[in-house]
C-alpha positions as CSV (number, residue, x, y, z in Angstrom):
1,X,94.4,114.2,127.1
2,X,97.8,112.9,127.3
3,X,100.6,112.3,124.5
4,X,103.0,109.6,124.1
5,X,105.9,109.6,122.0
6,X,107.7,105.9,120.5
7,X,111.1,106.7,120.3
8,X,112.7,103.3,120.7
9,X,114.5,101.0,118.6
10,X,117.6,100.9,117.1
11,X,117.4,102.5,113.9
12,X,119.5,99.7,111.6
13,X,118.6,102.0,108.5
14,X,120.4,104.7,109.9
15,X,123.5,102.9,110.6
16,X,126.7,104.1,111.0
17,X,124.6,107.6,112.3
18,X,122.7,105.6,115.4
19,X,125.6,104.3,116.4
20,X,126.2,107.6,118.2
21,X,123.3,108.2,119.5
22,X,119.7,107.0,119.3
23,X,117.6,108.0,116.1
24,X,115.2,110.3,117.5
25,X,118.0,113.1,118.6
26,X,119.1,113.0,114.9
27,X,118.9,116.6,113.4
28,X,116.0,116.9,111.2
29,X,117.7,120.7,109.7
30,X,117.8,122.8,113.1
31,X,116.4,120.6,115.6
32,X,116.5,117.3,117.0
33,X,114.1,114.9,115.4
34,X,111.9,114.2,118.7
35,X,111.1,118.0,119.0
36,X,108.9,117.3,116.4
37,X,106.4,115.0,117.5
38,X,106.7,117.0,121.0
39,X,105.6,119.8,119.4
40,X,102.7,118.4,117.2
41,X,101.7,117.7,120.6
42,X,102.1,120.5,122.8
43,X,100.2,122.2,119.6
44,X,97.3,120.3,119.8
45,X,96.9,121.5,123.7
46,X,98.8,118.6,125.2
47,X,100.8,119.3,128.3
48,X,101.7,116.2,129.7
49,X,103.7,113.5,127.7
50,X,105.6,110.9,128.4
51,X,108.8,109.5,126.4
52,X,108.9,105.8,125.5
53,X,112.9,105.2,124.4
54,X,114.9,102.4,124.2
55,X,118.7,101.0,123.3
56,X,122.1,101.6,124.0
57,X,121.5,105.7,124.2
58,X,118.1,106.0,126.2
59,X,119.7,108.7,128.5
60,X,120.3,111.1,125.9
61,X,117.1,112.2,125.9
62,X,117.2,113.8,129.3
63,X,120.4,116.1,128.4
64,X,118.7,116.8,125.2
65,X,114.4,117.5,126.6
66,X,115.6,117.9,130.3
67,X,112.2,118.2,132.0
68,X,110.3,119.4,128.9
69,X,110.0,123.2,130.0
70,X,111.6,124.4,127.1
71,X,109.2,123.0,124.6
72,X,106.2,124.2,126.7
73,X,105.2,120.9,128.4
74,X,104.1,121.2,131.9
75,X,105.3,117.2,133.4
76,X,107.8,115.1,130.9
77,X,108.1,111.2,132.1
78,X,110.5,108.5,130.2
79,X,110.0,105.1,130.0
80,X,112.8,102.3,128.9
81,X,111.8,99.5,126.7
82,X,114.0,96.8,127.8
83,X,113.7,95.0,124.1
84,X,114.4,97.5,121.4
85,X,113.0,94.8,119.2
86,X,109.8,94.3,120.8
87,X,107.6,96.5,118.4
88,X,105.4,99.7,118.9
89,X,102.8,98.0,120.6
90,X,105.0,96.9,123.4
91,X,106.7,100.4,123.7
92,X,103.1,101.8,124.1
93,X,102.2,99.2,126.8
94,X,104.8,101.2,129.0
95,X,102.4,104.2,128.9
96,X,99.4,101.9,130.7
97,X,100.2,103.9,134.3
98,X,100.7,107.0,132.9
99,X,97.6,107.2,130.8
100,X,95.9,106.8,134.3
101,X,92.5,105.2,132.3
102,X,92.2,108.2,130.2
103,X,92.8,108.3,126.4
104,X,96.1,109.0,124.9
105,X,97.7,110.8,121.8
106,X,100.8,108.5,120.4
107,X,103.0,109.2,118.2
108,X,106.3,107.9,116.5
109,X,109.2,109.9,117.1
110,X,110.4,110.2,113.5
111,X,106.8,111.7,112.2
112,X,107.7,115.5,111.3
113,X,104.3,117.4,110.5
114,X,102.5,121.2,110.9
115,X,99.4,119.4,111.2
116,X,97.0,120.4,113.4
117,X,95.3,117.9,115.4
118,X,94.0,120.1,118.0
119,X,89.9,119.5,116.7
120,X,90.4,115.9,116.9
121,X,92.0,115.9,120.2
122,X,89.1,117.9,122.1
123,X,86.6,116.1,120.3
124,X,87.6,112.3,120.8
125,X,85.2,110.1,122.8
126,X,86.3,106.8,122.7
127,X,87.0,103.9,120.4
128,X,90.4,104.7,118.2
129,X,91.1,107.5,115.5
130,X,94.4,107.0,113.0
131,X,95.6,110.2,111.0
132,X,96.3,108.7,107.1
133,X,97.6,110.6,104.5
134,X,98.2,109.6,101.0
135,X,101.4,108.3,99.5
136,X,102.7,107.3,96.6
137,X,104.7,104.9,98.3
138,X,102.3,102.8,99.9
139,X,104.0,99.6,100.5
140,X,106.2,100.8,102.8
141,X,103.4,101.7,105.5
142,X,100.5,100.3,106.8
143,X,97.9,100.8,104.5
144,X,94.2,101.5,104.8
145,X,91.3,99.5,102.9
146,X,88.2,101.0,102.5
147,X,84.2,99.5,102.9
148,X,83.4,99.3,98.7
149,X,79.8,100.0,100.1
150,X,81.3,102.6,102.4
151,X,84.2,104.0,101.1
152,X,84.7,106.4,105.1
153,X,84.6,102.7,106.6
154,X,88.1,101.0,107.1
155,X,87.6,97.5,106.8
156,X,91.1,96.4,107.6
157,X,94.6,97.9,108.1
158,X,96.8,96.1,106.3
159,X,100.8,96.2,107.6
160,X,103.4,97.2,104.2
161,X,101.7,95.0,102.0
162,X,102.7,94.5,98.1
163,X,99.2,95.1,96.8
164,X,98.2,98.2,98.9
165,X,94.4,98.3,98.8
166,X,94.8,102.5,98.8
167,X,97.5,104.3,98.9
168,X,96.1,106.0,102.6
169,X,99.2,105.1,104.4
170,X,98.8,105.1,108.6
171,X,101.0,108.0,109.4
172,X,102.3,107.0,112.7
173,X,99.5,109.0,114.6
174,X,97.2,107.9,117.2
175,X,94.5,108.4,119.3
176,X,93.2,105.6,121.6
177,X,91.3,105.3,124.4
178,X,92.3,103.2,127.7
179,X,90.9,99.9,125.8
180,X,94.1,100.6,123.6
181,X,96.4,98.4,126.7
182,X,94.1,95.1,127.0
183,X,94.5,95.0,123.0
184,X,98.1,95.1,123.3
185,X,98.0,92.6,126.0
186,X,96.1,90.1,123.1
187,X,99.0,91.1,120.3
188,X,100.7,88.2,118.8
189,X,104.5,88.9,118.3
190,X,103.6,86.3,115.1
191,X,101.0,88.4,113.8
192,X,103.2,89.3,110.2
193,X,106.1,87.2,111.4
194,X,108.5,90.4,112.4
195,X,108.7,88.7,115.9
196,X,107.0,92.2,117.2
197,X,103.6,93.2,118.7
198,X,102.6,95.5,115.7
199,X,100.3,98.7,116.0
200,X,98.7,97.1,112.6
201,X,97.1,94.3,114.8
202,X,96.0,96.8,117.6
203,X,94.5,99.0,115.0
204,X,92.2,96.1,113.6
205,X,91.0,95.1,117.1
206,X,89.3,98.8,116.5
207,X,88.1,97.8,113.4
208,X,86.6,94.4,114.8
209,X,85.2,96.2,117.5
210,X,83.4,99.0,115.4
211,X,85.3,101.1,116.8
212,X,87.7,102.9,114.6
213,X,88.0,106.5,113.3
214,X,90.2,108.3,110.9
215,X,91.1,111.4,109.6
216,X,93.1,112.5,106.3
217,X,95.7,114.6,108.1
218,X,96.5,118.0,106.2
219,X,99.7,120.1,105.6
220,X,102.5,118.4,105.5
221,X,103.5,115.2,106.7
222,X,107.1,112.4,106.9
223,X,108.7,109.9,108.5
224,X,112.2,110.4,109.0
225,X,113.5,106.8,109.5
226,X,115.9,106.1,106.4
227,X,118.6,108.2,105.0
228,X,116.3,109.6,101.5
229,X,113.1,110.4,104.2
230,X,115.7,112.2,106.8
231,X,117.2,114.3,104.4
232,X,113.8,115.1,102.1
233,X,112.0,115.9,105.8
234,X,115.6,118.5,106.4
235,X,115.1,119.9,103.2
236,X,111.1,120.9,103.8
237,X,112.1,122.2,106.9
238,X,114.6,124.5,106.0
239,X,113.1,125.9,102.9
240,X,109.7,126.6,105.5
241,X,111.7,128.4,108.1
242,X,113.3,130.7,105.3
């Protein structure tokens, strides 16, 4: 298994701090934001991972991760986005070579969790699996609804919707098989009218196909992409590491 980690964009939430460098090399208390993610990853018995950046500051990331070494990765690619706007499903596309027709662990570069996700890792087959956890902010994620008849079944992923069917947000976790890329190839940039190829509409191919997994992901788990979420996740860091 291989990892991929989103960290493109251009942060607008986080404006004036991303005009100095990109979000994902933010400190999140005593370490850069990305470190995070890597190391959800190379916890879960992934070696080999490849960086999907974007914007103005891409080359940061090599002064900052250098060849990945240091956080225990054994071969560290990077891959530029070339429209910082173009959504998470066209970052991922980027990762279609390196994922070499194997399946692939994603994740966003602002996710901060001690999860473990090693089970699910050496147990996925095929199809898709996406880590929820439940909010009490639900509008402001993707949101999974649930089979009435079947309340394990995901019926539909719905992308920050005002009347979240659950509050099971989609955590920003992934893990797809090589069938992931010729979904993202069928993505319409229209598909909630951001102008982006959304994960959301990837996600429900899955779920057309039958195909889709989840798990409730334990410990602790947040995104770190506005000013409230990257202080509360510096916070919980630093109080853990006392």
């Amino acid at each position: 298994m291989k990892g991929v980690v989103l960290a493109g964009g251009l942060a607008t939430r986080l404006y004036p701090l991303t005009y100095a460098t990109n979000k994902h090399l933010l400190p999140v208390y005593d370490k850069p934001m990305v470190f995070y993610p890597i190391r959800t990853l190379v916890n879960a018995g992934i070696k080999e991972v490849l960086i999907v950046t974007s914007g103005p500051h891409a080359g940061h990331f090599i002064s900052v991760l250098k060849n990945g070494k240091g956080l225990g990765l054994k071969h560290l690619e990077y891959a530029f986005q070339e429209n910082p706007k173009g959504g998470i499903a066209d970052a991922l596309a980027l990762a279609e070579d390196f994922a070499d027709n194997g399946p692939i662990t994603v994740i966003l570069g602002d996710n901060t969790t001690d999860a473990d996700i090693s089970e699910a890792v050496n147990f996925f087959k095929e199809g898709a699996m996406i880590f929820l956890k439940k909010v009490s902010d639900p509008e402001r994620f993707g949101v999974a609804q649930f089979d009435k008849k079947d309340p394990k079944r995901i019926v539909k992923i719905l992308e920050k919707s005002k009347k979240p069917p659950s509050n099971f947000a989609v955590t920003g976790l992934y893990i797809f098989d090589n069938k992931v890329f010729d979904y993202v190839k069928k993505c319409d940039p229209n598909y909630i009218g951001r102008g982006e190829l959304e994960i959301t509409e990837v996600n429900n191919y899955y779920v057309k196909a039958g195909k889709m997994s989840w798990s409730e992901l334990d410990g602790y788990w947040w995104d770190a992409g506005t000013f409230e979420t990257l202080l509360a996740a510096s916070n919980h860091w630093a109080k853990k590491k006392k």
